[in-house]
C-alpha positions as CSV (number, residue, x, y, z in Angstrom):
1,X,-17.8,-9.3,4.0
2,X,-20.7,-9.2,6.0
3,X,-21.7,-12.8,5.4
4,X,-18.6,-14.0,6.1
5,X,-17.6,-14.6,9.6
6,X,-14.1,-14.5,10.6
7,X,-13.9,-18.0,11.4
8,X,-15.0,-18.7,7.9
9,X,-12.5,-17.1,6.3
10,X,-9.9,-18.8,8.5
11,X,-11.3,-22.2,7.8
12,X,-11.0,-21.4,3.8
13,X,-7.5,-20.2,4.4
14,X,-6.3,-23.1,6.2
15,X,-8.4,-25.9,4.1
16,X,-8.5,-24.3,0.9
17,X,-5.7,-26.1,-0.9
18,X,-7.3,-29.3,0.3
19,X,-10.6,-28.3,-1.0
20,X,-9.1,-27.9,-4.5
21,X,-6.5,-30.1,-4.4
22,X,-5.6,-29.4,-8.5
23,X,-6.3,-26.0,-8.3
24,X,-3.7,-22.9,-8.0
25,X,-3.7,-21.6,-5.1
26,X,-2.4,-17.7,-4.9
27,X,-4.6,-17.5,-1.4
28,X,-2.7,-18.7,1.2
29,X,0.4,-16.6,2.8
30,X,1.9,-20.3,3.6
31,X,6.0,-21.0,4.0
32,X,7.1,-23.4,0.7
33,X,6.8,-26.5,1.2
34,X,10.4,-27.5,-0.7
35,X,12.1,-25.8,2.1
36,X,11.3,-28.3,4.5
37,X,14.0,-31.1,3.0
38,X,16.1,-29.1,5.8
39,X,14.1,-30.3,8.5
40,X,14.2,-34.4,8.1
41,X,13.4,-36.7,11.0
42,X,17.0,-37.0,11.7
43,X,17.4,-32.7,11.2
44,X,14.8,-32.8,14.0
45,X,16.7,-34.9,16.1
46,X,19.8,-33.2,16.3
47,X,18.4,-30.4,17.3
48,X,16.6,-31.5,20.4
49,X,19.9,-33.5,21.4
50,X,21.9,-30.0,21.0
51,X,19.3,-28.4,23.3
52,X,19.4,-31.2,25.7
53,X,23.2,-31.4,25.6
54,X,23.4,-27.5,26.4
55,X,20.3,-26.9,28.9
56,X,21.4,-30.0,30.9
57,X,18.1,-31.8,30.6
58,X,17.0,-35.6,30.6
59,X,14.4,-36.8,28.1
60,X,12.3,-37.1,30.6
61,X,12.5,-33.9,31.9
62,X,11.4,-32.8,28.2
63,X,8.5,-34.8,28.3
64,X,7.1,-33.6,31.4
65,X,5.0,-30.4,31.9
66,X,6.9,-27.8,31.8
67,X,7.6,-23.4,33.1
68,X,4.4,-22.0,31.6
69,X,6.3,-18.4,30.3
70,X,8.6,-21.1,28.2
71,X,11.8,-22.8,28.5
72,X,13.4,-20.9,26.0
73,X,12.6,-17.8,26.3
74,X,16.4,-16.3,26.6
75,X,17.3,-18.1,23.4
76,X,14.1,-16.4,22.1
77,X,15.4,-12.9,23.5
78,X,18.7,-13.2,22.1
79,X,18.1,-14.1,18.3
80,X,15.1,-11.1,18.7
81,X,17.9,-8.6,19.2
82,X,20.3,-10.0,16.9
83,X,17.8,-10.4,13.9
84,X,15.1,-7.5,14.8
85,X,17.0,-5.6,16.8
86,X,14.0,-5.9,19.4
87,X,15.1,-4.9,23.0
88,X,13.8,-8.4,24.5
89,X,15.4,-9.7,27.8
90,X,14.3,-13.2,29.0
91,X,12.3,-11.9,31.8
92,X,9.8,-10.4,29.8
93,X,9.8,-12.9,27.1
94,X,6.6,-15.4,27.5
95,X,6.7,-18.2,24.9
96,X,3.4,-19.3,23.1
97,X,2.0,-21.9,21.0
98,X,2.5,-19.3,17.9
99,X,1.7,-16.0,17.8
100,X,-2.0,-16.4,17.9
101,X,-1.8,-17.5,21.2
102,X,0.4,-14.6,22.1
103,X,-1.9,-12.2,20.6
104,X,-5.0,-14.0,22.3
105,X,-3.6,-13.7,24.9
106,X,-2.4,-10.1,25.3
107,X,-6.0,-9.0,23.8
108,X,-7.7,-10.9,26.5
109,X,-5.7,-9.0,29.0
110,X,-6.0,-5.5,28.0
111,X,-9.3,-5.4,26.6
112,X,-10.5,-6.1,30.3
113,X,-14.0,-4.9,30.3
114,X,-16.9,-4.2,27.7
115,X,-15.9,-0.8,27.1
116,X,-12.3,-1.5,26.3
117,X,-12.0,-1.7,22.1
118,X,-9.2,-2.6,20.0
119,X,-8.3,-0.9,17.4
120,X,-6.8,-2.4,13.7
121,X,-6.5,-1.3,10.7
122,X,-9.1,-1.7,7.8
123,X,-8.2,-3.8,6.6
124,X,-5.8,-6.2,8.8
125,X,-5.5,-9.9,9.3
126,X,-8.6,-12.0,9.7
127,X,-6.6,-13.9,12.9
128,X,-6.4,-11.0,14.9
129,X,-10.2,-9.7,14.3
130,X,-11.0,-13.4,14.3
131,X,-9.4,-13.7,17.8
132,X,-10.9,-10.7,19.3
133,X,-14.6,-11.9,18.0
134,X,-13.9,-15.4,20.1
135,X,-13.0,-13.1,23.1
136,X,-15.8,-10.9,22.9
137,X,-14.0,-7.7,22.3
138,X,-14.9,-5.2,20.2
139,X,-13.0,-4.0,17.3
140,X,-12.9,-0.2,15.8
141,X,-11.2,0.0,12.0
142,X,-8.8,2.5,11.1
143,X,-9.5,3.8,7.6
144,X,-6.6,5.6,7.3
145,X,-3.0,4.2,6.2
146,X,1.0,5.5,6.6
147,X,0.5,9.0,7.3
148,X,-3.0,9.6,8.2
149,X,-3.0,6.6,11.0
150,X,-2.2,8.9,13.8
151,X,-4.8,11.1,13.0
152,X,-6.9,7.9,12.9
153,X,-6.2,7.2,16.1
154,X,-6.9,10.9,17.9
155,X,-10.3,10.4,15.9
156,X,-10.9,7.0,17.4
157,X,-10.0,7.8,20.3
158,X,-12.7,10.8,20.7
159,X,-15.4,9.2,19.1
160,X,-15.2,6.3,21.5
161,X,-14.9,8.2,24.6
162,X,-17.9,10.5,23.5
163,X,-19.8,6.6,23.3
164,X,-18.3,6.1,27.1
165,X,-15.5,3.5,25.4
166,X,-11.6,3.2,25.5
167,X,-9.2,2.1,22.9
168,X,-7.3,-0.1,24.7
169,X,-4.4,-2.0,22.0
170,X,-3.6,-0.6,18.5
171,X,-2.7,-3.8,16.2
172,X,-0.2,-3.3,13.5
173,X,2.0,-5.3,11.3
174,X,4.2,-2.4,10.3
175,X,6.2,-4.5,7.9
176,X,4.9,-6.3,4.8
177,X,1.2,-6.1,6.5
178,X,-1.2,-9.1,5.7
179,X,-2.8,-8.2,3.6
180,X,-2.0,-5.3,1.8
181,X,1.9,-5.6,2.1
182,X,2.5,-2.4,3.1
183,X,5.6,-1.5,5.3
184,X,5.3,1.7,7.9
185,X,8.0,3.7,7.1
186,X,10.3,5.1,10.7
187,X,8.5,8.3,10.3
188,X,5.2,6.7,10.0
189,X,6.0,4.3,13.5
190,X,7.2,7.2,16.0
191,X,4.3,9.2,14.7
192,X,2.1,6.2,15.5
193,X,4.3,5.7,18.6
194,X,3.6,9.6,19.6
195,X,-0.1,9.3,19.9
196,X,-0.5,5.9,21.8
197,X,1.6,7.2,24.3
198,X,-0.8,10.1,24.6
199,X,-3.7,8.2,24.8
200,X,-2.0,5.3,27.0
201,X,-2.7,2.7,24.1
202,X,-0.8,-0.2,24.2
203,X,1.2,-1.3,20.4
204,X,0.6,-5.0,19.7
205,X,3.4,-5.4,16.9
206,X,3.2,-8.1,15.0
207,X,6.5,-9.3,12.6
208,X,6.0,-12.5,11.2
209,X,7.1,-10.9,7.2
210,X,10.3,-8.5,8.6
211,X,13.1,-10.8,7.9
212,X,12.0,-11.3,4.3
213,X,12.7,-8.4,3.0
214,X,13.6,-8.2,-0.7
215,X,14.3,-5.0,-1.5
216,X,15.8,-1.4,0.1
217,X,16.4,-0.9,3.7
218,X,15.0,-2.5,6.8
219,X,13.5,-0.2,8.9
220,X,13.8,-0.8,12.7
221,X,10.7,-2.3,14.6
222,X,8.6,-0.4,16.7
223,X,9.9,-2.2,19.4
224,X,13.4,-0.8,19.2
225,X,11.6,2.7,18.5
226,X,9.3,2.4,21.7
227,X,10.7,4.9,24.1
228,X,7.5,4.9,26.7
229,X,7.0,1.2,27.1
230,X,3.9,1.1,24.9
231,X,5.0,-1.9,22.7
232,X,4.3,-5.2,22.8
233,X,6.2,-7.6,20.1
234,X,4.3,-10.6,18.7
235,X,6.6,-13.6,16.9
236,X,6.9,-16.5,15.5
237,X,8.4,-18.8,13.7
238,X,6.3,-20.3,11.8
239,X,7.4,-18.7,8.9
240,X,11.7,-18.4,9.6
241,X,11.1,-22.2,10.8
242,X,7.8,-24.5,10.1
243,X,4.6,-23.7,11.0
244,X,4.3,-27.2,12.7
245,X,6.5,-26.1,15.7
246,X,3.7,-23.5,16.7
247,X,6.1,-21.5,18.7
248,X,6.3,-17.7,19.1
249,X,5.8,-15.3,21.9
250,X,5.1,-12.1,23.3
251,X,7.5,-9.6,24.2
252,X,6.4,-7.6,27.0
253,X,8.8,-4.2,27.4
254,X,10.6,-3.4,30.8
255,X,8.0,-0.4,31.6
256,X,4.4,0.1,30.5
257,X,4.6,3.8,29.8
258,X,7.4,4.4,32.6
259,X,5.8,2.1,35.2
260,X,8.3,-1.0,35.5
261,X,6.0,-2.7,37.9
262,X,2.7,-2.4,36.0
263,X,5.1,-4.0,32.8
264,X,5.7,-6.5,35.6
265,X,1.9,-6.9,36.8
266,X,1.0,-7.1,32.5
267,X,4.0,-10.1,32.6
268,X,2.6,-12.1,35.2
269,X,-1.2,-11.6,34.0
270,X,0.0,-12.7,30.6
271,X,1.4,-16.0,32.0
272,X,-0.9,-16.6,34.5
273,X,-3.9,-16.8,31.6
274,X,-1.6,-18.8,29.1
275,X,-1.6,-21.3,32.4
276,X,-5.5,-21.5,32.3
277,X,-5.4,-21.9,28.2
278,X,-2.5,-24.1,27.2
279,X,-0.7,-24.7,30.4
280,X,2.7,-24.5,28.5
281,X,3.9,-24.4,25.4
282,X,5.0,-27.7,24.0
283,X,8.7,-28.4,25.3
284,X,9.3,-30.7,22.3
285,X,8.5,-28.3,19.7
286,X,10.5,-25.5,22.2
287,X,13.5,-28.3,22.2
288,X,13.4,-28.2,18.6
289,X,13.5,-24.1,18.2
290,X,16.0,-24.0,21.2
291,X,18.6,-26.6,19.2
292,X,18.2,-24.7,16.2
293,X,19.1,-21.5,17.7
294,X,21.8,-23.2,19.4
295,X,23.4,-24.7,16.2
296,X,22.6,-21.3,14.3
297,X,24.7,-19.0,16.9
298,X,21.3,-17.7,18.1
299,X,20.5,-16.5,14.6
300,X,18.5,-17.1,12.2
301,X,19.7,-14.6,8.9
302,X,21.7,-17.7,7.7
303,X,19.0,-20.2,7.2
304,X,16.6,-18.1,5.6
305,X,18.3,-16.9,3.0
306,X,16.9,-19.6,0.4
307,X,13.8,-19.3,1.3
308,X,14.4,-15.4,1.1
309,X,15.6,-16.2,-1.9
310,X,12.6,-18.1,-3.1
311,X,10.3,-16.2,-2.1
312,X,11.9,-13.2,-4.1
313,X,11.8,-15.0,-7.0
314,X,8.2,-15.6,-7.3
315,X,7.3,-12.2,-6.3
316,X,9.3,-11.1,-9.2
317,X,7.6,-13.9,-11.3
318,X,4.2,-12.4,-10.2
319,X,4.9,-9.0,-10.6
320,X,6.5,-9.7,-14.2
321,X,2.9,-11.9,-14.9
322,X,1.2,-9.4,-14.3
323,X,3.0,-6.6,-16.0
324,X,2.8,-8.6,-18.9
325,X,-1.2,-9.7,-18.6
326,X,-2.1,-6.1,-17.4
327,X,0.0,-3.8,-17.7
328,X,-1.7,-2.0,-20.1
329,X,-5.1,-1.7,-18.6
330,X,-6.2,1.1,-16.6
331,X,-8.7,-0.5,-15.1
332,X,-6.5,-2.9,-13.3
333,X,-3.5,-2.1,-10.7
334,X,-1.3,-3.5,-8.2
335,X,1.5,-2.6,-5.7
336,X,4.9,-3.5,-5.6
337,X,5.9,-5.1,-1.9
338,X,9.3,-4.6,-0.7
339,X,8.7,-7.7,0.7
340,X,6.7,-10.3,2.4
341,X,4.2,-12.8,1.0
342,X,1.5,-11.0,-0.8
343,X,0.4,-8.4,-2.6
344,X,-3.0,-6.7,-3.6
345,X,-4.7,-6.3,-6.7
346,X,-7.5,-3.6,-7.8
347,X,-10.7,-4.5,-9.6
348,X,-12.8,-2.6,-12.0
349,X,-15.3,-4.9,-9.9
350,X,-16.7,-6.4,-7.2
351,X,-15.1,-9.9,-6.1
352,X,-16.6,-11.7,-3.5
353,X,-17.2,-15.1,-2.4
354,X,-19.1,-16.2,-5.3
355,X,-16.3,-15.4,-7.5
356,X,-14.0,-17.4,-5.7
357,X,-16.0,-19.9,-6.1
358,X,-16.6,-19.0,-9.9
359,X,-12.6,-18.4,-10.6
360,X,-11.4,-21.7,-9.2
361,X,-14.0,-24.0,-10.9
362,X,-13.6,-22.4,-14.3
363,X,-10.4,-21.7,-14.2
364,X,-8.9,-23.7,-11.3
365,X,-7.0,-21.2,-9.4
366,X,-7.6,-19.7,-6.0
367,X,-7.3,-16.1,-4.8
368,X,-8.7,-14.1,-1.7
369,X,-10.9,-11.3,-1.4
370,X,-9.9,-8.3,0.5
371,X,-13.3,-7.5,1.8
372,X,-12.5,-11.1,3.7
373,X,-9.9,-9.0,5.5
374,X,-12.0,-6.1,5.7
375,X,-14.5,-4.6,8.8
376,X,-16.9,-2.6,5.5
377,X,-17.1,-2.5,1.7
378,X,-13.9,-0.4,1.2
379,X,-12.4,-3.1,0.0
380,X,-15.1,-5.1,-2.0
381,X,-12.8,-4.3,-5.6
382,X,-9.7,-5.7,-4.2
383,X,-7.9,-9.0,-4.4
384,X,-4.8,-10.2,-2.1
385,X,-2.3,-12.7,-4.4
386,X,-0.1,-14.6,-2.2
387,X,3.2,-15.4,-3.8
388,X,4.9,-17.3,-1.1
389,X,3.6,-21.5,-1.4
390,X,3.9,-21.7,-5.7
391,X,6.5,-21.5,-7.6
392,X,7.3,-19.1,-10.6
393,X,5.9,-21.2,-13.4
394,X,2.5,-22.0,-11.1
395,X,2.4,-18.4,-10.4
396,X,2.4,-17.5,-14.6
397,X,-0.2,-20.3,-14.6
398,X,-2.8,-18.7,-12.3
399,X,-2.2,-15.3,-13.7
400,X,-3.2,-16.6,-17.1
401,X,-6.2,-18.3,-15.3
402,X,-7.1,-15.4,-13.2
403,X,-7.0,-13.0,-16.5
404,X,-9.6,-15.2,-18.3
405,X,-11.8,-15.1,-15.8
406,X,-11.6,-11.2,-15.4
407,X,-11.7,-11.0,-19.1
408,X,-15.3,-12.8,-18.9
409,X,-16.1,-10.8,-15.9
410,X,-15.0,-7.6,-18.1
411,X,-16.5,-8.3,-21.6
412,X,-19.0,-6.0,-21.5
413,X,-16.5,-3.4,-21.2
414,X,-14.7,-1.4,-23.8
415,X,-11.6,-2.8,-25.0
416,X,-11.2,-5.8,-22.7
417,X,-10.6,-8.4,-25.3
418,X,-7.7,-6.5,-26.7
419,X,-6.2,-5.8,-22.6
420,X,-6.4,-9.7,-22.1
421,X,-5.4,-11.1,-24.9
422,X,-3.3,-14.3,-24.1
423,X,0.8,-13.9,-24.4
424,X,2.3,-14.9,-28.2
């Protein structure tokens, strides 16, 4: 939305619970809370001692500054080939204070002068256009999604050079995006993978959704598809973990498009600015991700199976809300993730700001606009629903609330009261 700045949108998804502290919220893509009961002060603990018992280090050690590319970056490597099946090795792993950092950071350093432009899709997460707004860089949309985003990117491409620009990164989640909750099928990535390599644009691939998958088959990363060395994989594990450990990192491939010492060069560059931001990631928080790996057999398929679970569950409970308030109307549709946390809703409509507004005050429950995701007014009849923080009986809830307020929206319109009439 053109009034609303990227920052803006952040700050409502991050403070918008708080804001409406009654309300349903169906905004934010957070982890459930009633996971965390696994992660008590004494859970905590243990796993620090497990990662000081097997790295050899004092307290104070772990109190102390600490390597600025991260202290566990070859427990990091290992579970990211044994749950991703990414191709990480520890020398190429730099550990971040989450993944925004690690995107930040890998923006900043390829987007090295004016000319150099970043590509995303329209729409993508607000973070990463939010992040390349604070750097200065400029972003170009892709329109285009599944097969048509290679063609997108030829397009791009030529259109920016005829302007005397260069598209630098492409920015993809390819599984369970934010927001839409599309997944790239393999098809899809090694055409995507094709034509980057032919225009020299580096992948920024970010996973935070892969390992919650609910349905059919994984497909592999891009990362493990990346033949030239035109991949970079962002993650975190804010979601397989707690967001409150704010650790992830950025996995830089053993060559950068065949050249093993510019992948080298990209490496060093990478840690050499995280040393001017953060200095180092914090080695308590890394203690704590470490132990857990340690204690996990470097895995982490195990302990997220509830929450895999869970999350299931309510997406089911949404879908099955919906079907049942909606399913009938033409006017309205929705897609069916495989996965993931969200999932996005079409509107006879226009839903903007003000209606978020409107919808939680009369009805008291929250939900997102895509054009707050989006770089034009493609998406202005759009709304994301994210399934992951409420349970199923919330979810039902702020259907039912959502469907009154679209029934108002809709009255003048044939046939609405009949499409929206509450459940017997």
């Amino acid at each position: 939305m053109a009034s609303t700045s990227a920052a803006e949108v952040m700050n409502f998804l991050n403070e918008v619970a708080g804001r409406y502290p009654q309300a349903i919220s169906l905004a934010a893509g957070r982890p459930t809370d009633v996971l965390f009961e696994r992660l008590g002060t004494a859970d905590l603990a243990a796993r620090i001692d497990r990662y000081l018992d097997a790295s050899g280090l004092s307290m104070a050690t772990l109190l102390q500054y600490g390597r600025t590319a991260g202290a566990i970056h070859a427990l990091m490597a290992q579970q990211l080939r044994i749950d991703e099946g990414v191709p990480a090795v520890p020398e190429r792993v730099v550990v971040t204070a989450g993944c925004q950092e690690a995107m930040s950071l890998c923006l900043s350093a390829l987007c090295l002068t004016s000319q150099d432009v970043a590509l995303v899709c329209n729409p993508t997460y607000i973070g990463a256009t939010g992040a390349a707004a604070a750097l200065g860089i400029a972003v170009h949309g892709l329109t285009a999604d599944g097969d048509g985003l290679p063609a997108a990117i030829d397009e791009a491409v030529a259109g920016l050079r005829r302007e005397g620009r260069r598209a630098a990164t492409l920015y993809l989640i390819p599984d369970f995006d934010n927001p839409t909750g599309r997944v790239l099928d393999r098809a899809q990535r090694l055409a995507i993978l094709e034509a980057c390599e032919r225009h020299r644009i580096v992948v920024l691939e970010d996973n935070p959704y892969g390992m919650f998958r609910y349905d059919g088959d994984a497909v592999e990363p891009m990362a493990a598809l990346d033949r030239a060395g035109s991949v970079i994989y962002l993650s975190t594990y804010s979601k397989t973990l707690c967001p409150a450990v704010r650790v992830g990192s950025a996995v830089v491939p053993e060559t950068l498009f065949g050249d093993r010492q510019a992948a080298t060069a990209l490496f060093d560059d990478l840690v050499q600015r995280k040393s001017y931001l953060t200095v180092n990631t914090g080695q308590i928080a890394q203690a704590i991700v470490g132990g857990h790996l340690l204690l996990h057999d470097g895995s982490l398929r195990g302990w997220i199976e509830p929450a895999r679970s869970v999350y299931r569950n309510n997406r089911d409970a949404l879908l099955d809300r919906l079907d049942m308030r909606f399913g009938s109307d033409p006017r309205i549709s929705w897609n069916r993730p495989e996965g993931g946390f969200f999932l996005t809703v079409d509107l006879p409509f226009a839903f903007d700001a003000a209606a978020v507004d409107e919808c939680v005050n009369e009805e008291g429950v929250i939900v997102m606009p895509m054009a707050f995701f989006a770089l034009d007014a493609s998406q202005d009849r759009r709304i994301r629903l994210a399934f992951s923080a409420v349970g199923p009986e919330r979810i039902a809830a702020g259907v039912d609330a959502l469907a009154r307020y679209l029934a108002r929206r809709m009255a003048p319109q044939a046939h609405a009261r009949e499409t929206l009439a509450e459940p017997a």
